[in-house]
MIDOSE-1310 file (N, C-alpha, C; in nm, 2 decimals, decimal comma, always signed):
residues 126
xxxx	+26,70/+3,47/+12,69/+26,76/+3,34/+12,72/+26,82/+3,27/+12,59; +26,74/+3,28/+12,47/+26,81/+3,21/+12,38/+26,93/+3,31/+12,34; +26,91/+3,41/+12,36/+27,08/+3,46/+12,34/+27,18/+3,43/+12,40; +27,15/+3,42/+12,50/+27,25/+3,33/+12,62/+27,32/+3,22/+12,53
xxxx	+27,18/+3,16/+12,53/+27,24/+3,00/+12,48/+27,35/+2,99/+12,38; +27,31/+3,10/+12,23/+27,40/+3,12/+12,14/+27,55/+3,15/+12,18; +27,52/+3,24/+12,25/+27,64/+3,32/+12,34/+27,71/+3,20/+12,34; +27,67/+3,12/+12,45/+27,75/+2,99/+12,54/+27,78/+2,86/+12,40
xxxx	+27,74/+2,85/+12,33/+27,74/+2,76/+12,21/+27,85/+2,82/+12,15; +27,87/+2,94/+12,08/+28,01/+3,00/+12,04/+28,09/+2,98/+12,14; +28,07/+3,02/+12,26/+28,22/+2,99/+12,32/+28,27/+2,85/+12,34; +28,19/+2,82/+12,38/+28,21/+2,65/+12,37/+28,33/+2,62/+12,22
xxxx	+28,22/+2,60/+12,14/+28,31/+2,62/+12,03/+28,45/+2,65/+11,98; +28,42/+2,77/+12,03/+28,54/+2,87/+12,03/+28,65/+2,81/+12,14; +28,61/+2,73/+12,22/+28,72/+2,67/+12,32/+28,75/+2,58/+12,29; +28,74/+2,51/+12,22/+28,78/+2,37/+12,13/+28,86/+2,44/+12,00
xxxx	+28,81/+2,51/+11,93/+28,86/+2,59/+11,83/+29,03/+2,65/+11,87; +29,04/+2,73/+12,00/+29,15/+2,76/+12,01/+29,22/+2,66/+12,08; +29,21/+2,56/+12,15/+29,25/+2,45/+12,16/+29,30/+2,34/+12,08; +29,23/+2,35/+11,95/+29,29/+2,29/+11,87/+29,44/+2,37/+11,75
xxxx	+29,41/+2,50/+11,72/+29,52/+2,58/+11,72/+29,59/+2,59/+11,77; +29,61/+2,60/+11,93/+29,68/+2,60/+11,99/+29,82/+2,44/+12,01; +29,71/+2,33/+12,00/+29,79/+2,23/+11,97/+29,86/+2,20/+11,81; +29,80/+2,25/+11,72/+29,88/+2,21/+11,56/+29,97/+2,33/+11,61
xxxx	+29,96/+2,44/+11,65/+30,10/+2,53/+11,70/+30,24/+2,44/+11,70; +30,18/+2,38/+11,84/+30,25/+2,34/+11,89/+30,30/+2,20/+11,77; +30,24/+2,07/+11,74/+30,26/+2,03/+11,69/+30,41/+2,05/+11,55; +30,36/+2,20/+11,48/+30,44/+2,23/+11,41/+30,57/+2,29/+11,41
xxxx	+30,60/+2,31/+11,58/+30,67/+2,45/+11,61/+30,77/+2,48/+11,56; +30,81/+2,58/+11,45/+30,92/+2,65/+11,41/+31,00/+2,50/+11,35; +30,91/+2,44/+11,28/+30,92/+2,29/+11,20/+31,03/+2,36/+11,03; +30,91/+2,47/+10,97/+30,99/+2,50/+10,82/+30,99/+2,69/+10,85
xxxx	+31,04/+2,69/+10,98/+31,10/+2,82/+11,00/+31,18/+2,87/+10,87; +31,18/+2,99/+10,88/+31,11/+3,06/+10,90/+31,00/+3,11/+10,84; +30,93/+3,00/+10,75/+30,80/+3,01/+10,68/+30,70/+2,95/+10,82; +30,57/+3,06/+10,82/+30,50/+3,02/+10,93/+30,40/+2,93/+10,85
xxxx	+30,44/+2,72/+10,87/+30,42/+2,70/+10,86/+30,24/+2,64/+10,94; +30,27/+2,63/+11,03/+30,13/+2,61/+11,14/+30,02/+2,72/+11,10; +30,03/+2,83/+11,11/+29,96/+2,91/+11,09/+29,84/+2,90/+10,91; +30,00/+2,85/+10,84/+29,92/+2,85/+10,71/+29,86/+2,73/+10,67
xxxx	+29,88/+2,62/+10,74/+29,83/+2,47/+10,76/+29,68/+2,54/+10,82; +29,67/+2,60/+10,95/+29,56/+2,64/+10,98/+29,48/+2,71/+10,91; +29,45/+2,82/+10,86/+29,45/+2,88/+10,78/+29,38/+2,79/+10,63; +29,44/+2,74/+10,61/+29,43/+2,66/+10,45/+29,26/+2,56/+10,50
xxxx	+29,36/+2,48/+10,64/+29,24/+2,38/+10,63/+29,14/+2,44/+10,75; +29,12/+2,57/+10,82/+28,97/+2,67/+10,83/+28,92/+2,68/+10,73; +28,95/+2,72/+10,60/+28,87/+2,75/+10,50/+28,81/+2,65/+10,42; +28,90/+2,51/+10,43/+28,85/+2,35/+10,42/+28,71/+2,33/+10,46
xxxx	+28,71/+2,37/+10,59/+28,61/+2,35/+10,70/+28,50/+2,46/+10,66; +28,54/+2,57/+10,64/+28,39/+2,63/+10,67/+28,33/+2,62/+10,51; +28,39/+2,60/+10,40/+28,36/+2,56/+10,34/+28,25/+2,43/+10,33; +28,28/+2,35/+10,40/+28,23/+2,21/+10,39/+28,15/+2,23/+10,50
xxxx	+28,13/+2,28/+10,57/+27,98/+2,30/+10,71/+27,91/+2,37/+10,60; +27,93/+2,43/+10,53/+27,89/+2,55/+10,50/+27,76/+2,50/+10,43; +27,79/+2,37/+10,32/+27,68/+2,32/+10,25/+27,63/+2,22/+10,32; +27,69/+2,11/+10,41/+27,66/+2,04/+10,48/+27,56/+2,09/+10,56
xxxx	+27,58/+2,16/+10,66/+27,49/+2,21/+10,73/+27,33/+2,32/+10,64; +27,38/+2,34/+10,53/+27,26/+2,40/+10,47/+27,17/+2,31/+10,37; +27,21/+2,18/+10,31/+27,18/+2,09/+10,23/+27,17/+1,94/+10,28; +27,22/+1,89/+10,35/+27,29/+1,74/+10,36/+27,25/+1,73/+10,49
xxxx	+27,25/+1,77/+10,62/+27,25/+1,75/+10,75/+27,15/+1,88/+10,80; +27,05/+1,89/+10,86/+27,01/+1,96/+10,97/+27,04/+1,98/+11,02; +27,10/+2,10/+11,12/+27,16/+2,11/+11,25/+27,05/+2,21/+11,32; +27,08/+2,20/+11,47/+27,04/+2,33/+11,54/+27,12/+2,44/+11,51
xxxx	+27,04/+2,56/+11,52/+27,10/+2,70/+11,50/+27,26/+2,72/+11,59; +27,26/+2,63/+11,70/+27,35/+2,65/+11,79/+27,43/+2,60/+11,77; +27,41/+2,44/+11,71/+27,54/+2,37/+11,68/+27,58/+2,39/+11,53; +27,51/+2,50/+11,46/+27,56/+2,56/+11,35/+27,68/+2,69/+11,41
xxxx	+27,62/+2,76/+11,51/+27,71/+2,86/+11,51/+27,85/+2,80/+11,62; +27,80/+2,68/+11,68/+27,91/+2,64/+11,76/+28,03/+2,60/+11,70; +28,01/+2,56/+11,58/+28,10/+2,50/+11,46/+28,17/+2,59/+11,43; +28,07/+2,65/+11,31/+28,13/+2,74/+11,21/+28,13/+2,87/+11,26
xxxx	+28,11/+2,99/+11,40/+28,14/+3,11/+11,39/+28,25/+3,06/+11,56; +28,19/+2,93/+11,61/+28,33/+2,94/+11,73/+28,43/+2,86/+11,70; +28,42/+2,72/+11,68/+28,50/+2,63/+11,67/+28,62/+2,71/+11,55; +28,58/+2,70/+11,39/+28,66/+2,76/+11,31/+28,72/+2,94/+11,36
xxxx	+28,62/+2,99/+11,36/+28,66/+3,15/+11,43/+28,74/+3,16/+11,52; +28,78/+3,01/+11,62/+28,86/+3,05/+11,71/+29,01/+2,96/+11,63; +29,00/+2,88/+11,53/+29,08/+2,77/+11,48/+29,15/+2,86/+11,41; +29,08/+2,91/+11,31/+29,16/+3,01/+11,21/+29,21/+3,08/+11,28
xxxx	+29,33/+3,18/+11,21/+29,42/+3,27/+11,26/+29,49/+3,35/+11,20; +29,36/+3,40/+11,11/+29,40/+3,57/+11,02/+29,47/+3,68/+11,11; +29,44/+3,74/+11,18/+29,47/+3,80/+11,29/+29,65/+3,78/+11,27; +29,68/+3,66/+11,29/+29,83/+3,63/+11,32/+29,82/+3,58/+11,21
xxxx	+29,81/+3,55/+11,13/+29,85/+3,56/+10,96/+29,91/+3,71/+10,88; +29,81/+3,81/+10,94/+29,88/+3,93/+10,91/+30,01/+3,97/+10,99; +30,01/+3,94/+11,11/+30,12/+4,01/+11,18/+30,25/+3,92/+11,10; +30,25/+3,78/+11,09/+30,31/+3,72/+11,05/+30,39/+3,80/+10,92
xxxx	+30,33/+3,83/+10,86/+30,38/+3,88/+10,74/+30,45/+4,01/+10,76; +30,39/+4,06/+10,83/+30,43/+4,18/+10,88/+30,59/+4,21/+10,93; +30,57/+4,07/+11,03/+30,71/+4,04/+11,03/+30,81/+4,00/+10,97; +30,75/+3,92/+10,85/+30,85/+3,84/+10,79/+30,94/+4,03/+10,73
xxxx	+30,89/+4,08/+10,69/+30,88/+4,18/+10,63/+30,99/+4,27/+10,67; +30,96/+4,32/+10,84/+31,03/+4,37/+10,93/+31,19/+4,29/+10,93; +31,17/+4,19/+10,89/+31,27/+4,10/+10,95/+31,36/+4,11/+10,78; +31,32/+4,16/+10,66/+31,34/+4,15/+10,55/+31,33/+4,01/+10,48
xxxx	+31,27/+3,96/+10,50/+31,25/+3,81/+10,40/+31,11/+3,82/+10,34; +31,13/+3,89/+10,27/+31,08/+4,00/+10,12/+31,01/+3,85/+10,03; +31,06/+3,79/+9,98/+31,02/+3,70/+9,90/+30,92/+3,57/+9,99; +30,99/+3,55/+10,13/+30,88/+3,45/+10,24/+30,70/+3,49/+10,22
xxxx	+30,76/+3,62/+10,27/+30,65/+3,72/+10,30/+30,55/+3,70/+10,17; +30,59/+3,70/+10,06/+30,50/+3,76/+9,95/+30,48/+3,55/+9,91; +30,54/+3,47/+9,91/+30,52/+3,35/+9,87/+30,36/+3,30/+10,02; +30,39/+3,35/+10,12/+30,31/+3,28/+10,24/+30,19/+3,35/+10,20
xxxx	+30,18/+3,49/+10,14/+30,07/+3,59/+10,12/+29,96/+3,49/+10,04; +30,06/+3,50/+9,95/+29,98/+3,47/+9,78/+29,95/+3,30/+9,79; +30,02/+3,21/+9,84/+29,99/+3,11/+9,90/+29,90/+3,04/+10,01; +29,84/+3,14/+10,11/+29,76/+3,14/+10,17/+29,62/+3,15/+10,11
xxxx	+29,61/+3,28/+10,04/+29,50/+3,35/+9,96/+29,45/+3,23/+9,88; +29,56/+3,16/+9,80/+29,52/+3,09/+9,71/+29,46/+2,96/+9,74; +29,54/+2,91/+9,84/+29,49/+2,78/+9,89/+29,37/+2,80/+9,96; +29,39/+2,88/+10,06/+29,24/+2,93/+10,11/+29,12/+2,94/+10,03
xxxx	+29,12/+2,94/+9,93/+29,01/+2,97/+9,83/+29,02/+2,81/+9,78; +29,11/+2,76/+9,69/+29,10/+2,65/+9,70/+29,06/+2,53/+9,79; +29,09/+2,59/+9,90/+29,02/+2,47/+10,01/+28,89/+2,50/+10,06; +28,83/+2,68/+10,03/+28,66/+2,67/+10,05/+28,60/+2,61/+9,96
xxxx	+28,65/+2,65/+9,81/+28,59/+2,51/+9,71/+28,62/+2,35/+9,72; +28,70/+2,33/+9,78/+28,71/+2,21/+9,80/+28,63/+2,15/+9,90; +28,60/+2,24/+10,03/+28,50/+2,21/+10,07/+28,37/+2,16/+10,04; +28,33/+2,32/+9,95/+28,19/+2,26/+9,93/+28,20/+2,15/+9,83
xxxx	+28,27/+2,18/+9,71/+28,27/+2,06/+9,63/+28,25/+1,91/+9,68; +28,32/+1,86/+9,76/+28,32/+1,75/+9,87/+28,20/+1,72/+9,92; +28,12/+1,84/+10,01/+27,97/+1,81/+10,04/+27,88/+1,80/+9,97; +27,91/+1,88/+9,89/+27,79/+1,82/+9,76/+27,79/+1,73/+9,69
xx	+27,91/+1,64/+9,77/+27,91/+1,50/+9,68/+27,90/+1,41/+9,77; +27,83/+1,44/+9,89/+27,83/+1,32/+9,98/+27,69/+1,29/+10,06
């Protein structure tokens, strides 16, 4: 039973998670084409997030096991969108915009990392 529970707590999560993706999609749509901007907005600020649950929830706040994994492995796991971060490039690629490709790569990577420290940095100061 308690697997269940977990089970249904990810998805949960995970359904809000791709719901909110699915809306900044939309929000951004083909806004700074043909740079995928949405994707890297998402992207940047998942790694914001799991960064910042990440100490939050281990230092600063208590949570249940469930509404730890409901957060951080559905809500973000379904928010983020590595998966389509690669194909993205893949395309740009296909499509030859050689320099997009390699600026969204290396810009992703980097902000990404900068926004998991920024995370935690942030909760450990709160």
């Amino acid at each position: 039973m308690e697997t269940l529970t977990r089970i249904l707590a990810i998805a949960c999560g995970g359904a809000f998670g791709a719901v909110a993706r699915y809306g900044l999609n939309l929000f951004f749509a083909k806004s700074f084409a043909p740079f995928p901007f949405a994707t890297f907005f998402i992207n940047v600020t998942g790694s914001f997030l799991i960064g910042f649950f990440l100490v939050v929830f281990a230092d600063k706040l208590p949570v249940t096991e469930n509404l730890r994994l409901s957060i951080m492995v559905g809500f973000i796991g379904a928010f983020t969108t590595f998966s389509t971060f690669e194909l993205e490039i893949f395309e740009l690629i296909r499509e030859r915009y050689f320099a997009i490709a390699f600026l969204y790569l290396f810009l992703s990577v980097l902000l990404g990392f900068v926004g998991v420290s920024g995370g935690v940095w942030l909760a450990r100061r709160i």
